[in-house]
N, C-alpha and C positions, 0 to 999 in steps of 0.2 A: 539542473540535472547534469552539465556540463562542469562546473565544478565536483558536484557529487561523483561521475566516472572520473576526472582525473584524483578525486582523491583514494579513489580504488585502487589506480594505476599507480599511484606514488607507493599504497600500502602495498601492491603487490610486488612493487619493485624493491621495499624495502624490508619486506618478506623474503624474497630469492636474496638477498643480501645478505639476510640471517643465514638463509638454507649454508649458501656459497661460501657465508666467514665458517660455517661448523663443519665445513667440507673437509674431509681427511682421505689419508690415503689407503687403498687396500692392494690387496696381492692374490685373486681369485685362482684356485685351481678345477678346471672343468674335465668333463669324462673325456675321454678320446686320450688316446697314447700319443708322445709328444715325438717328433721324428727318429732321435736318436730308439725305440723301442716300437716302433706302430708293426706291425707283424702283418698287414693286409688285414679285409675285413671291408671296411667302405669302398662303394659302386665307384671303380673308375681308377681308383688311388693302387699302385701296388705297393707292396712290405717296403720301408725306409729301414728299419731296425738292422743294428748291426753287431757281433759280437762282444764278448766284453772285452775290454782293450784294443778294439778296432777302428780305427780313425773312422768319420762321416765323411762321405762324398759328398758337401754340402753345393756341387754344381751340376748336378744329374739332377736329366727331368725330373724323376722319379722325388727328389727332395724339393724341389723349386714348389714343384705342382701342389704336392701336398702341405708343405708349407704356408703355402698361399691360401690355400682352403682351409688349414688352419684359423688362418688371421680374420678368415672371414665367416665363420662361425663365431667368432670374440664377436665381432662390430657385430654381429644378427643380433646377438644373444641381448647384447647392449640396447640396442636398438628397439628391438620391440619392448623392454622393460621400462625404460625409462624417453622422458622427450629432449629431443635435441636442444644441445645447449644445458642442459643442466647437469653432465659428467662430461669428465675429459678422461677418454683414455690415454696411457703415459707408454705401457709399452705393449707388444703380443710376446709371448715367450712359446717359441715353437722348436727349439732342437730340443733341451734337455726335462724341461717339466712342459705340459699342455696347461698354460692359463694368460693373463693378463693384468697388469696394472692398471688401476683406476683411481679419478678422483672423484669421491661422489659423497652425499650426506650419510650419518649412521643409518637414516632411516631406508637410504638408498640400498644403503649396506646390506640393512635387514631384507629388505627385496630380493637381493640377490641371492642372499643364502638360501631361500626357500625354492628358489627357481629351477625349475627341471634341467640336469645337466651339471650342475655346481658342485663341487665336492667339498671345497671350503670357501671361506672369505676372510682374511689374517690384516689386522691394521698393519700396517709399515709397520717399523723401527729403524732405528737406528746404530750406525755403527764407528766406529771411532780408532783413529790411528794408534796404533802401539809402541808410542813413543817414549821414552822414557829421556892394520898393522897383520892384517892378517893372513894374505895367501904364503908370506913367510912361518908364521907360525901354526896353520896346516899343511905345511909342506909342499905347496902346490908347487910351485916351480921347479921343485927337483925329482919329485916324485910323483907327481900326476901330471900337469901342461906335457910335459916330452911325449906321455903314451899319445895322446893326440894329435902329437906333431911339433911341438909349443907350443908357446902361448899366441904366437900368431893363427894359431891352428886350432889353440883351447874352445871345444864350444861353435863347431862348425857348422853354422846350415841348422842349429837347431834355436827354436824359435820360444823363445821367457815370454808371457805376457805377461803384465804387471797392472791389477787393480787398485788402485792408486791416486794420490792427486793428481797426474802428469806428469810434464816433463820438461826440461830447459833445452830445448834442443841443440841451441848453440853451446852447448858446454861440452871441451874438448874430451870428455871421457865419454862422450856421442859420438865422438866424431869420423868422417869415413878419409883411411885415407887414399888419395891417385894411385899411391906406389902401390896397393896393395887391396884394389876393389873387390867391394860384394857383389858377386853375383848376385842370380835371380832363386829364389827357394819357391819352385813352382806347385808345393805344398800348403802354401801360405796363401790364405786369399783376402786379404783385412785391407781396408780402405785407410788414405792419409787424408785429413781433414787440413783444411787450409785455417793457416794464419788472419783471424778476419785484420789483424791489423798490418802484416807486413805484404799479406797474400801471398806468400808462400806456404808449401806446403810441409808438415813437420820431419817428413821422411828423408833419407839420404842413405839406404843403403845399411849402414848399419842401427838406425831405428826406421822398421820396416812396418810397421802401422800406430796409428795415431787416431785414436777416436774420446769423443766423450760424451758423459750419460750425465743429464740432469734436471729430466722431464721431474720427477717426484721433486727434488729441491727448490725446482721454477714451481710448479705445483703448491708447495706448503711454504713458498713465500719466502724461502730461506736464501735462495743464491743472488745472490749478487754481481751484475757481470764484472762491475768497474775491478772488484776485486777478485773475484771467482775466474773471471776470463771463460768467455763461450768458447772454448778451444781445448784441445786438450797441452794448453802451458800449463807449466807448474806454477798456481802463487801461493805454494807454501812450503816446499820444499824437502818433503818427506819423499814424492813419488822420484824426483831425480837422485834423491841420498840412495832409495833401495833397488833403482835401477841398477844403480854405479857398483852398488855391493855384489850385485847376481853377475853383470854384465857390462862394465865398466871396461875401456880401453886401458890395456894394458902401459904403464911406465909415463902417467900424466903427473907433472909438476902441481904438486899442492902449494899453493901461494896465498897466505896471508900477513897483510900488514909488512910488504915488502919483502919478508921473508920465504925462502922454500921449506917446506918443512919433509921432503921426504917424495917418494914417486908412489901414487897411489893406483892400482886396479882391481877389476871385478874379478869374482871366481871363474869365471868361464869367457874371458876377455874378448873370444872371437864371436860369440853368438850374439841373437838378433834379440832385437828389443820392440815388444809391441805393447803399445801402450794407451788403455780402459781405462780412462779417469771418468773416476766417478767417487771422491772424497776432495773435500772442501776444506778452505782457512780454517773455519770460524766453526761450524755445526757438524765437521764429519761426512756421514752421509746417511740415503736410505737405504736400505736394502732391495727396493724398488729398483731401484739405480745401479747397485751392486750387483742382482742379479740378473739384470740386463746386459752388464759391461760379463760379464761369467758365460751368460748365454753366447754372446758376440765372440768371444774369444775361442772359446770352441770351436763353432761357427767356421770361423777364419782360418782354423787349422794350426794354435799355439802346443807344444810337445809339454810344458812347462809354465804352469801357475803359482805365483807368488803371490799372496796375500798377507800384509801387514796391516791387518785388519781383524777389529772381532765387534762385536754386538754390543752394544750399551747394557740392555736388557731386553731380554722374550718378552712379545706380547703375554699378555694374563692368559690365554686361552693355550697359548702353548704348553704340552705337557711335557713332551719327551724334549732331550737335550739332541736330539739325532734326527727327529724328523721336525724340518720346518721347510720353508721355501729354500733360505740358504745351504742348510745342508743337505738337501734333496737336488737342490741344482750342481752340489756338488758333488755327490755321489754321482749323477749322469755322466757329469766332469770325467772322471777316474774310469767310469766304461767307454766315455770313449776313446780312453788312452792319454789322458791327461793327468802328469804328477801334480799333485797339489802340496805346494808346500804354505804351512800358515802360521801365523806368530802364535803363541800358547796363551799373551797376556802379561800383564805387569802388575798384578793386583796381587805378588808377592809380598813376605816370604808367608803369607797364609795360608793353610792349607783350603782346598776345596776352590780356587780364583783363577781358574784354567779359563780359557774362554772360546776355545778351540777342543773338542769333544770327540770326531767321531772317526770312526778306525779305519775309514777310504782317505781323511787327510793325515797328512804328518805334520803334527804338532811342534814347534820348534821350541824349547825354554833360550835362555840369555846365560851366554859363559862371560866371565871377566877375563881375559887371556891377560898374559904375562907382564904388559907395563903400566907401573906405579908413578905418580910424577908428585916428588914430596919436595919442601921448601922449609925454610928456618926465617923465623923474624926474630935477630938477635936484640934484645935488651940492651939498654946501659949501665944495669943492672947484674948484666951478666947470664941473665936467663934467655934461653933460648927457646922459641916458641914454636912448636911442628904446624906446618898446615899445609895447603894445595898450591903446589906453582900455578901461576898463571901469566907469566911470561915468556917469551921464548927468543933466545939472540940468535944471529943469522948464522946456523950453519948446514951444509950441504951433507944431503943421505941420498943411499943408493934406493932406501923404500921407506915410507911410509911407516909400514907395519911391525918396523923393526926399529923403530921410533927413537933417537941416542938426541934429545933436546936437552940444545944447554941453556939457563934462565939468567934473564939480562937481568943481572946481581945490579943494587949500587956499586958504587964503587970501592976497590978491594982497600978493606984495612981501613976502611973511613964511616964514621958515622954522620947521623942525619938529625936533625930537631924533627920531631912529630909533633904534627900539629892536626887535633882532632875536628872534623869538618862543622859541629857546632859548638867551636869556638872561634871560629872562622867568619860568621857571617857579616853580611854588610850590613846589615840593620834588624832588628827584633822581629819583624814583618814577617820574614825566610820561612818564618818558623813551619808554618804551614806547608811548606814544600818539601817537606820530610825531607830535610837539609842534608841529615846525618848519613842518608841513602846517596850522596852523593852523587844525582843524576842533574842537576843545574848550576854548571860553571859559575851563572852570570849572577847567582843568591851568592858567594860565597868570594870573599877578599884575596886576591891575587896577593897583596905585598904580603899577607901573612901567610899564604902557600908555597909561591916562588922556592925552590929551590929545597924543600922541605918534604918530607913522607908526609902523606894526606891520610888520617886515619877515620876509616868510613864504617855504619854501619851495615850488617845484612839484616833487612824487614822481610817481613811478608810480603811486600812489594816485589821481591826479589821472587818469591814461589810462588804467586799469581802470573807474573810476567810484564806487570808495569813498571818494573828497576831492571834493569841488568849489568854484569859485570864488564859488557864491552862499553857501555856510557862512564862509569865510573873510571874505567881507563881515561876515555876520552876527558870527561872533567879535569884529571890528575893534571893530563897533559897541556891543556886549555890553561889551566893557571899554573902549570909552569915547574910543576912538582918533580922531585928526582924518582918518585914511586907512589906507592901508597897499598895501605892494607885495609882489609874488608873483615870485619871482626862479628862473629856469628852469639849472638850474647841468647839465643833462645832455637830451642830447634824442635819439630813435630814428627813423631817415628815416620819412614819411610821418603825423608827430606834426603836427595843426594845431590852432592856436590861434586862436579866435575870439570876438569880444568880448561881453561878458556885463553884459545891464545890471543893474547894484547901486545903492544906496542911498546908497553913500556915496564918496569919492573912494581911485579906485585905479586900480592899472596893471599889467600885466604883461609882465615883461621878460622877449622868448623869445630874444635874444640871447647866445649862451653867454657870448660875450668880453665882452658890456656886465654881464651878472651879476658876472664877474671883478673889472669895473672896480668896481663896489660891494660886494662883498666883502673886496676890499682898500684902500678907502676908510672901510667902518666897522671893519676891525683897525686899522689905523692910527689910528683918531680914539677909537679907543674901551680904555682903560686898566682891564689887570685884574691884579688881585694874586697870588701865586705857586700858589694854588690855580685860577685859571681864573676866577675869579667876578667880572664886572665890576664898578670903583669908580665910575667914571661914565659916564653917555654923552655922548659928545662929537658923536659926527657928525650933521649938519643935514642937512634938504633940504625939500623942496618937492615937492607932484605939480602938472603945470602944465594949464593949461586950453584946450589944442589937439588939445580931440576934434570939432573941427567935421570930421566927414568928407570930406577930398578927392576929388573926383568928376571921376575920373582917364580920361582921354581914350585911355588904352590899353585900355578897357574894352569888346568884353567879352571876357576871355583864357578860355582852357581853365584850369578847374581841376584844382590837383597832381591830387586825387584820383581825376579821374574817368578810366573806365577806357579803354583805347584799344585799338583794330586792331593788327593783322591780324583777320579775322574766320576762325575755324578752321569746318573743316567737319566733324570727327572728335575725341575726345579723344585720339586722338595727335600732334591742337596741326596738322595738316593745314590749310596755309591756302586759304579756300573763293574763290570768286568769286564775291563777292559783298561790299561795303564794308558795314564799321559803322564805329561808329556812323551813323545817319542824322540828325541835327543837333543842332543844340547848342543851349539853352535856360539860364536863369538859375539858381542852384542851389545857391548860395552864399552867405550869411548870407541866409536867406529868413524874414521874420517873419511869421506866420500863427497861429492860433487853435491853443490847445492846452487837452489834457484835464486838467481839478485833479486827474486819476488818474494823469495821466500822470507814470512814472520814465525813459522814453526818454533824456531827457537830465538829467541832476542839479541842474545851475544852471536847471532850471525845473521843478523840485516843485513844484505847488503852484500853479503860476502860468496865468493865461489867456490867455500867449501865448504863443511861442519863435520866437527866433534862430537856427535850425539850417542845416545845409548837407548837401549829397550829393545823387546824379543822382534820389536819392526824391526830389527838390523839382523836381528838371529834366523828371521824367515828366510830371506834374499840369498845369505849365504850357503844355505839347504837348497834353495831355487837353483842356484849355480852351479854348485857337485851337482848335484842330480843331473842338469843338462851335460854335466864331462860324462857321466855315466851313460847320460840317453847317446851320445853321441860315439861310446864305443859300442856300445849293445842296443842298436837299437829296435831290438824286437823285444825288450824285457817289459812287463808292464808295468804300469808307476807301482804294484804292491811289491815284485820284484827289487825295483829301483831303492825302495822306504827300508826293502828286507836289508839289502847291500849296507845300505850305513849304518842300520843300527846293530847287525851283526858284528859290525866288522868294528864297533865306536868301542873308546876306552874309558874304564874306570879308575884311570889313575891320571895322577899328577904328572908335570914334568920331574917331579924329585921321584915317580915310581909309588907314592903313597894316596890312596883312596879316595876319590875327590871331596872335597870338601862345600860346604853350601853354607852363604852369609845366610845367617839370621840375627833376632834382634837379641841382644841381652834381659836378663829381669831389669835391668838398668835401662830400656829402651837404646842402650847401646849398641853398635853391632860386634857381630862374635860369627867365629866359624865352628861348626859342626859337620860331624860326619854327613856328608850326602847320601841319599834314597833315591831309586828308583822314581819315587815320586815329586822327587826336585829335576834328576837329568832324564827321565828314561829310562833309555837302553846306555847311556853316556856319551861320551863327546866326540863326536863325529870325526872320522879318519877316512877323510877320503882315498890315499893311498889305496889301505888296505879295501875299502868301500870298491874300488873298481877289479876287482878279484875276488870276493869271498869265500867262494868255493862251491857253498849250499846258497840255496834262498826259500826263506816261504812263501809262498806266489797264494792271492786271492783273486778272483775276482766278484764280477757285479753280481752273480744268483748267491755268493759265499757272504756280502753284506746283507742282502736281503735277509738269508739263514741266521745272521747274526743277531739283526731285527725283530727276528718272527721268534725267537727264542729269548728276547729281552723282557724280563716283568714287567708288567705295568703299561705296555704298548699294544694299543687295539691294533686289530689284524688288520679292520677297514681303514684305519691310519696308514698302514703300510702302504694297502693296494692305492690308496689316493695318492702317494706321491712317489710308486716304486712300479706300479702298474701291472705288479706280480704277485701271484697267489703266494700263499705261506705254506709250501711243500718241501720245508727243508729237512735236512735229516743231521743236522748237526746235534741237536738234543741242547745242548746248551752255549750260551752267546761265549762261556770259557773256552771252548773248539773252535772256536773263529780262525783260522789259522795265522797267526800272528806273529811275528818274534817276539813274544811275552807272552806269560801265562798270568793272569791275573784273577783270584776267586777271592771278592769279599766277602762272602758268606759260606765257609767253612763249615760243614758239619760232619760229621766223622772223618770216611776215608771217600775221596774225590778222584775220578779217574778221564784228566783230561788226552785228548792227539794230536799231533802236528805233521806236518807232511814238510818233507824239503827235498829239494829238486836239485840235482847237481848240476853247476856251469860250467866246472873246468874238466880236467882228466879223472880217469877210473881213482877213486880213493876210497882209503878206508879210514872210518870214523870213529874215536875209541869217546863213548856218551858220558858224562858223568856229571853230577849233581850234589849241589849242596844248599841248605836251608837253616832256618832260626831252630833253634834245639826240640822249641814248644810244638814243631813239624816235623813229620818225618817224610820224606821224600824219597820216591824210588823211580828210576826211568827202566823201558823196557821197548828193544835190547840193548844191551852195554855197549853193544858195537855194529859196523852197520857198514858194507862193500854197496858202493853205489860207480855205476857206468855212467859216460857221458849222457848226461838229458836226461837220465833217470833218477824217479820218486822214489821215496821210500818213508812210510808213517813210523814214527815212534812213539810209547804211550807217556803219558808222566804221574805216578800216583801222589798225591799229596795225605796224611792223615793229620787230623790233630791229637794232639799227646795231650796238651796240656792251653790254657784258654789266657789269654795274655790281656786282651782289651784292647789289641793294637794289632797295626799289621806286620807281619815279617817278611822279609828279605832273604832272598836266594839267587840263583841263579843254575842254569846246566850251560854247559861249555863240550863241544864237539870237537876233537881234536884229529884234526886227519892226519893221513903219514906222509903227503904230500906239501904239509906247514901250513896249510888252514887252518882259521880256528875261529868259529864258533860259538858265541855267544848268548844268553837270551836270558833277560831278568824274569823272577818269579816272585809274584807278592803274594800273602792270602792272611786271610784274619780265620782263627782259630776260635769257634763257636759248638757248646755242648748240642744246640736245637736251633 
């Protein structure tokens, strides 16, 4: 019998084994109103709810108390459903949504759902970094820093938090300094978590909270500390690159491979840095985690959210693109006074691959601003080969972002024998080490490199991230080479090549047919005997020394990658009305401060900066203006703040000509085309003019809900479960949202949308006028419009269609005051008989 029970006990044990390995995460939302909105109602507790755009007192009894009552209705609820030990819960979520995280089996799941109190149960998902020279080329320092004060003054007292991987704290564009202390921002109440390895703690004044989330990751088995770090460090070095872009100390030496390359800083150099990690090396993160690091930040009292961050994929059961856990906790976000600024996505130049959807955040696309860094690999031949510098010799700049790199040339007037890396090798063996990738010195014959161009391939290796072009330097230089080139002989649409500084002189050719041409210039120059084995090398060349980057007046274009419009309102790809992106920002070889933990990108191991690109770079820099903004007005709300730039942002080039947006060729080549609204926005953001506009359209949190409850396709009971407000609105349609854009995809005759704008500056008057695709006819009313200080005034916009295109058109009205405001706001609509 005593065997017999222990083999029960084994089986039951290896039973909850099952349960526990099938154990996944969920995201529970229960009735009761979550602080930021409880209005009174329960014995004891009184009203926490607070206007919209009203900071939370989250230190008054009145919030402690209720809070805590909160958390203890989760563990009740927990408790009597299921038996101890067989769920973990991960977090309570009590300012912005009323629920909790939990780890429990599907079956547990389904328990849940059915249980009195529950409104939903949502598996996790996951969410992943947006990765893919500048306060000179938005004018900040001559035309925005001084209204502040300077740039010592950029950005004062107001407080970025950043959800993110962390942070390097010892990186000097953190850094606080004696001559020039932070005060105390007694607005701010966010806790500094300690260093478990050096026990210190991460703070210093100018990074003013430090925490991190990673119950769901420990949870689903995914984190690992040795490299994750229980702390909020950065080990991977995306959270300190988009620190440094928002909020970076102004005039820090960029130093790599002995060289300076330039003085790099943040947009808003003086403000505070608080920092929510809760995204990983290796898997990203959950959303679990996400909205717990969202919730906390609130919480704490942040003016200013930056998110370079978006979703993998919705759960299956999600319907709308607008209500989930994440953007329900971000709508709370934005009522209580918080701008959220968020990457758009890199799943460009495709249409529909936005990944940042709803009209409380501003969506950020990716610009390429103005510097090009090109190289020539001369022939012996006489042919000269275009590709990407990737070297840089030691000269001194006043910034960064105004980037004048000269490329450490061989030397002038002299050529080189090239010798390709497998013909190189020490023995047949090599072979396997993907030789030709030129990532192992020690396979490959020093006396036949020595003093010679080392010609290497670029694999797939190189686009996974197991090659990179700072090893192949390192190899060159290992055996002793004067340079060497990296030759692209195959490339997959949306492959981009960006230039990487190295130590020694090199170039890469992403040209297929310029590869051809040097491939068939060193067989022909190059004689081998009947076995294959070269006799000598014959063919010469040269890397030459025109990497001074051109600073290119078509600048600033849409980047291939970033991601574009239609904005859906469903994942069945339904397009919403309502435009994304909402503007466009720099995002493209962006250098800023990076983690020496950081593996993010491979050709910067190690290093205490990077070069990188994607709309993660484009969020940060919106994170930043926005705080110069919050900081001279700070009673504007973030829809105020969103109005300001994209009013005020430009449709044109530095040459005055219409922005332009990479896309691919029929050739899977790239090419530039006219840009749309639905590649920039509203266009490329101008802070200058951003901190003046003139008008603004102001929303708040009952004008989202309005937005909502007038969206097709969204049950009412969806709203009130994560919005906790009846559907009473009177806007008629989600196209009256008040917005800077007008966007109607579903066109049917004649359409008559309104906008409201609110004057910031002196009494002006407004002369309206409007233009559209021919296939529309457009009419605004009235033409013109005398507004006093602080005073509204609505306008109507009629749109009809004339004639049925199968496409969407482009327009825009433009408000001209007599006081030199002007006025902005794109309009799209697709033209439909029914």
């Amino acid at each position: 019998m005593k065997a017999s029970g222990l083999g029960w006990a084994v089986l039951l044990v290896l039973l909850g084994l099952v349960v526990k390995g099938k154990a996944e995460i969920y995201i529970v939302i229960v009735e009761g109103e979550p602080i930021i909105s409880y209005k009174g109602g329960e014995n004891g507790f009184e009203a926490t709810a607070v206007e919209s755009d009203e900071k939370l007192d989250t230190t008054s009894e009145l919030v402690t108390s209720y809070a805590s009552h909160l958390e203890k209705k989760h563990d009740m609820l927990l408790g009597m459903l299921f038996e101890h030990g067989s769920y973990k819960k991960l977090y309570s979520y009590k300012h912005l949504i009323n629920g909790f995280s939990v780890h429990l089996s599907p079956q547990q799941a389904e328990t849940l759902k059915r249980a009195p109190g529950v409104k939903s149960v949502e598996r996790d998902w996951k969410v992943r970094k947006l990765t893919t020279h500048t306060p000179q080329f938005l004018g900040l320092p001559t035309g925005v820093w001084p209204a502040g004060g300077g740039f010592d003054r950029a950005g004062e007292d107001i407080v970025i938090g950043f959800v993110d991987s962390g942070i390097y704290p010892h990186h000097p564009s953190f850094a606080a300094h004696h001559d020039d202390p932070y005060g105390p921002v007694p607005k701010y109440r966010g806790k500094c978590e300690i260093d478990p390895d050096t026990k210190r703690d991460f703070c210093n004044g100018k990074i003013i909270g430090a925490q991190y989330f990673a119950e769901a990751a420990k949870a689903a088995g995914a984190f690992n500390p040795t490299i994750d770090f229980a702390s909020p460090m950065d080990g991977d070095g995306h959270g300190s690159h988009t620190a440094a872009i928002a909020a970076g100390n102004n005039g820090i030496p960029v130093r790599l491979h002995g060289h300076e390359f330039g003085k790099a800083s943040g947009m808003a150099p003086r403000a505070r840095i608080a920092v929510y990690k809760a995204i990983y090396r290796l898997f990203g993160g959950f959303v679990a985690d996400v909205v717990a690091a969202i919730d906390q930040a609130v919480h704490d009292g942040v003016d200013i959210l930056s998110l370079s961050v978006g979703p993998n994929s919705p759960p299956t059961n999600t319907k709308t693109t607008f209500l989930n856990p994440f953007d329900a906790t971000l709508l709370a976000a934005v009522k209580a006074g918080v701008f959220v600024a968020q990457a758009a996505g890199n799943g460009g130049p495709f249409p529909k691959t936005l990944v940042s959807y709803s009209p409380w955040i501003a969506s950020v696309a990716a610009a390429i601003d103005d510097r090009r860094y090109k190289n020539h690999l001369n022939l012996g031949n006489g042919k000269a080969l275009a590709g990407l510098g990737l070297s840089r010799k030691l000269h001194q700049l006043a910034e960064v972002w105004n980037l004048w790199i000269i490329a450490a040339s061989t030397h002038p007037n002299q050529t080189y024998t090239m010798v390709a890396a497998n013909d190189a090798l020490l023995d047949s063996s090599a072979t396997k080490f993907s030789p030709s990738d030129c990532q192992r010195p020690e396979v490959l014959n020093k006396k036949l490199v020595e003093g010679n161009i080392l010609l290497c391939g670029y694999s797939f290796n190189f686009v996974v991230g197991t090659a990179s072009i700072k090893k192949v330097s390192e190899t060159a230089k290992a055996l002793g080479a004067v340079g060497f080139v990296l030759a692209v002989e195959n490339v997959s649409p949306g492959t981009k090549f960006d230039p990487v500084p190295v130590g020694i002189p090199g170039i890469l050719i992403t040209d297929v047919s310029k590869t051809m041409d040097l491939i068939d210039y060193y067989n022909v120059s190059t004689p081998r005997d009947w076995t294959g084995r070269v006799k000598s090398f014959k063919a010469i060349g040269s890397i030459g020394d025109g990497l001074m980057p051109i600073l290119h007046k078509s600048a600033p274009e849409v980047a291939l990658f970033s991601a574009r419009g239609p904005n859906i309102r469903d994942f069945s790809f339904q397009d919403a009305d309502l435009l994304k992106p909402d503007i466009l920002a720099p995002g493209s070889l962006i250098w800023a401060a990076w983690s020496p933990n950081g593996t993010d990108e491979p050709n910067f191991v190690g290093e205490g900066f990077a070069l990188i690109s994607g709309t993660s770079m484009a969020a940060p820099h919106i994170a930043g203006i926005a705080a110069l903004l919050k900081q001279k007005h700070p009673q504007w709300s973030p829809a105020a703040i969103k109005s300001a730039l994209m009013t005020t942002s430009t449709k044109l080039d530095r040459a005055g000509r219409p922005l332009q947006a990479q896309q691919y060729s029929e050739t899977e080549a790239m090419k530039l085309v006219p840009g749309t609204p639905f590649d920039y926005g509203s266009g490329h953001v101008n802070p200058r003019a951003a901190l003046d506009p003139g008008l603004i359209f102001d929303a708040g949190y009952e004008d989202y809900v309005g937005f909502l409850c007038t969206t097709p396709g969204i049950d009412i009971h969806e709203i009130k479960k994560y919005t906790n407000s009846p559907c009473n609105s009177t806007i008629g349609r989600p196209s009256n949202l008040n917005t800077p854009s007008i966007t109607i995809s579903h066109l049917v005759g004649t359409q008559t949308v309104t906008r409201t704008v609110t004057n910031v500056a002196g009494e002006e008057t407004y002369v309206i006028t409007a233009r559209m695709h021919p296939s529309i006819a457009i009419e605004t009313r009235p033409s013109a419009m005398t507004l006093r200080p602080g005073a509204s005034r609505k306008f109507s916009v009629t749109l009809t269609t004339r004639s049925v295109t199968r496409s969407y058109c482009f327009g825009e009205i433009t408000m001209k005051g007599s006081r030199g405001h002007k006025v902005t706001i794109p309009v799209v609509a697709m033209g439909h008989w029914r």
